[in-house]
Steps between C-alpha positions, in 0.01 A plus 500: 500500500403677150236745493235337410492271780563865699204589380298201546568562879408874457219460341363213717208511750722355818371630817557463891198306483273338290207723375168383510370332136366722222156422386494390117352823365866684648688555235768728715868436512723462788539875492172607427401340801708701731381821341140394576610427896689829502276753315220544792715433766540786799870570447384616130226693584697718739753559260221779377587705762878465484723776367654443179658873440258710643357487836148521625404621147149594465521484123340197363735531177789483752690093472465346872700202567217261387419721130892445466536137571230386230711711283789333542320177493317534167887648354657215619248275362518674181890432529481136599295437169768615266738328714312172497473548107875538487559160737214335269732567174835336674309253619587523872096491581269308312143544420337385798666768684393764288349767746671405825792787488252787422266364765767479792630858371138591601490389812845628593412837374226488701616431844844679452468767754262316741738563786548877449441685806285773528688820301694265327865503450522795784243285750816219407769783635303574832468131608885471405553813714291391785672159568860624425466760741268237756832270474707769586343561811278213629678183615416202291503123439512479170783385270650734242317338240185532656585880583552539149151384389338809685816747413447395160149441407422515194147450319564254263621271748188521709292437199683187491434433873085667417445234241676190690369547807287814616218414276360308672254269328464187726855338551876640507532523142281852439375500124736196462583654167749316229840497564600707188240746621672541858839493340428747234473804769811405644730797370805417707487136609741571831444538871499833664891454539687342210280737319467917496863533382642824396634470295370170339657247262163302431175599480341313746705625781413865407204449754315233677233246464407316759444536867655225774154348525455454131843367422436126463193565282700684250746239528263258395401689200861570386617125501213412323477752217885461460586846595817447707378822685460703210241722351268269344476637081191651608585736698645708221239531306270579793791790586491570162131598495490674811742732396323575191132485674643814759778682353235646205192501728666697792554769215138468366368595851771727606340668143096521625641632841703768318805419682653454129408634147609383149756800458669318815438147319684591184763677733578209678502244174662725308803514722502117590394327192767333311475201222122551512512901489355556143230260485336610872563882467337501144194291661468761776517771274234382253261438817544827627444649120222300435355645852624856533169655383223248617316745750411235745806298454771511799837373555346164682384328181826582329744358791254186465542428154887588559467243753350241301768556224773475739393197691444325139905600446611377865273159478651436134889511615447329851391221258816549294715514794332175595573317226862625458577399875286199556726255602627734772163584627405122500783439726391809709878631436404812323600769728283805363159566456426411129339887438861636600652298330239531153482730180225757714773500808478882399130557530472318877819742541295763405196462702694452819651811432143653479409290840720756718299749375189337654632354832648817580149694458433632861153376515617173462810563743258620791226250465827198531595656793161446637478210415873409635386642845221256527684190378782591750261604777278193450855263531564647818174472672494156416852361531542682835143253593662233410742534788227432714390158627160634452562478116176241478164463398398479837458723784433861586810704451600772228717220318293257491237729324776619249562093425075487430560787247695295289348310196321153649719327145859614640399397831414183369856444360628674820344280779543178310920565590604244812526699836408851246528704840911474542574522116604876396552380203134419399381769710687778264406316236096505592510886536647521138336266331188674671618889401665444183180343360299856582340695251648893485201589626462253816848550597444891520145450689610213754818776556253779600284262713722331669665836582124678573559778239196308364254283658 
């Protein structure tokens, strides 16, 4: 197959099933269409109220999970149109494509951390902590790969399993999105077992994307893009701009908190910067000159236009790297992300140096713990119900009152299971789906209800 009949597939509108026809004033592409099903959908909104560094911030400056994702989405767009320009000029896309690649960059920007828990990567940890040690001492039915789904979990794959299924909008197929638009959040395209090796010797087993009950669907979208279970090209310019979207905003915020100053900035950059040393060190310093002595000037506005001049430098050589490894990446055999592997590797290096500075702040650390204690306490309330025959939506019991609080959609997807009652499976799966999708702040309040420290 050459690449541009790769990206004929990629950049095609297949879907699970057919949508509905456009009127003639809808001028949308394939793309553009599933941003318009995705961008007032529930699962967005919530994202507001989703940690992205900082939890429970009352600062409205401070990113949330949602301010982050349309970051990433309008950087990846911005990517995806010097890419397309690039794939014009070699003649792998033609004309009538023109627009496609920075549209489905937008949508997969958008929707990229859908499936975060609440607290993010450390709400991830307790849910991995909870079933590993439930496994331990519970007996179970499951097989090891289904063990491995819970002892695993992972966000990204339930945005996967969010979009194809949770959502649900009338029929099995959720938002019945493109194919290249489910594909292009699939990170590691591996089940919960032949992937998360350490150490790994291809991407896509570094993690996981798919649950059991999602399997054949991602099946069916990797024989037809022609992915042979590899990361569709997509996916590393979406992981591209997500790591340039966070790894100079955390340090923006961790800046109006005053968790960090400049003096720490230049520190950090000094020490870490390498091919790119001169040029970003000079910047910084003429910001901070031109500054110094403005009265009502403070250190955010110069870590923003830092920001701004560093993102320019990182979104410039992911494009480089691009082009210089594009027929690995097209093949989804390029076993790095492109920034790590770019011109700016340096400046990502030295952000995530910065980063421990941040995570490690103890306001941070104590609210995570918080918020750990209620995604762990919540599990266990509701797996131990599911025990129970009187896990149902009917009759008068405690369980059967805990099954009521869940969300009417999951139940939907939950009771529509053959003989639901005697499969553990689906009922593990129903509490996570169901606590995973919380807002920080829901998780923490259902916690204190449920517990009556707060009624």
């Amino acid at each position: 197959m050459t690449n541009k009949q790769k990206w004929e597939l990629l950049l095609g509108g297949k879907r699970f099933r057919g949508k509905s026809t456009a009127s003639e004033t809808d001028g949308r592409n394939e793309f553009e269409n599933d941003y318009g099903r995705l961008i007032s959908s529930a699962p967005i909104r919530r994202l507001q109220d989703k940690t992205q560094v900082f939890p429970l911030e009352q600062s409205d400056f401070i990113r949330t999970r949602l301010t982050h994702s349309l970051e990433v989405s309008y950087i990846a767009s911005s990517i995806g149109q010097s890419i397309e320009k690039y794939l014009l000029d070699i003649q792998d896309i033609d004309e009538s494509q023109k627009g496609n690649l920075s549209s489905l960059l937008r949508v997969a920007g958008l929707v990229h951390d859908l499936g975060n828990p609440p607290f993010g990567h450390f709400g991830e940890e307790a849910i991995k902590k909870f079933f590993k040690d439930y496994f331990e001492q519970e007996t179970s039915t499951l097989t090891d790969l289904e063990k491995a789904d819970f002892e695993n979990f992972d966000g990204n794959v339930q945005t996967f399993r969010i979009l194809s299924k949770l959502a649900y909008f009338g029929d099995e197929f959720g938002y019945n999105l493109t194919y290249s638009s489910l594909a292009s959040i699939i990170k590691y395209p591996s089940n919960s077992i032949d992937g998360n090796k350490n150490p790994y010797t291809e991407i896509s087993k570094k993690k996981f994307g798919y649950f059991v009950t999602e399997t054949e669907k991602y099946k069916e979208i990797s024989d037809y893009l022609k992915l042979r279970n590899k990361r569709s090209p997509i996916v590393y310019l979406l992981e591209a701009a997500d790591d340039i979207a966070y790894s100079a905003a955390d340090i923006e915020d961790g800046i109006k908190l005053g968790i960090i100053d400049i003096t720490t900035v230049k520190e950090i950059f000094t020490k870490n910067l390498e091919n790119n040393k001169t040029e970003v060190l000079e910047y910084l310093d003429s910001v901070i000159d031109t500054y110094k002595n403005e009265k009502y000037i403070d250190d955010s506005l110069i870590i923003q236009k830092f920001r701004i001049f560093t993102q320019r430098k990182m979104i410039e050589s992911i494009i480089d790297c691009f082009k210089t490894n594009y027929e690995e990446i097209m093949l989804g055999e390029f076993e790095s992300e492109i920034i790590d592997k770019s011109a700016a590797s340096d400046i990502r290096k030295s952000y995530k140096k910065l980063q421990y500075s941040i995570f490690n702040d103890k306001t941070i650390l104590k609210k995570e713990i918080a918020g750990w204690e209620a995604i762990y306490g919540l599990l266990k309330i509701f797996i131990k119900a599911t025990k129970s025959i009187n896990f149902k939506p009917t009759g008068n019991t405690y369980e059967s009152r805990l099954f009521n609080i869940i969300s009417s959609s999951h139940r939907k997807v939950y009771e529509d299971v053959e003989n639901y009652n005697i499969n553990e499976y689906k009922k593990l799966q129903l509490v996570v789906d169901f606590i995973s999708g919380m807002t920080d702040s829901y998780a923490i309040n259902l916690f204190q209800e449920l517990k009556g420290i707060k009624l």
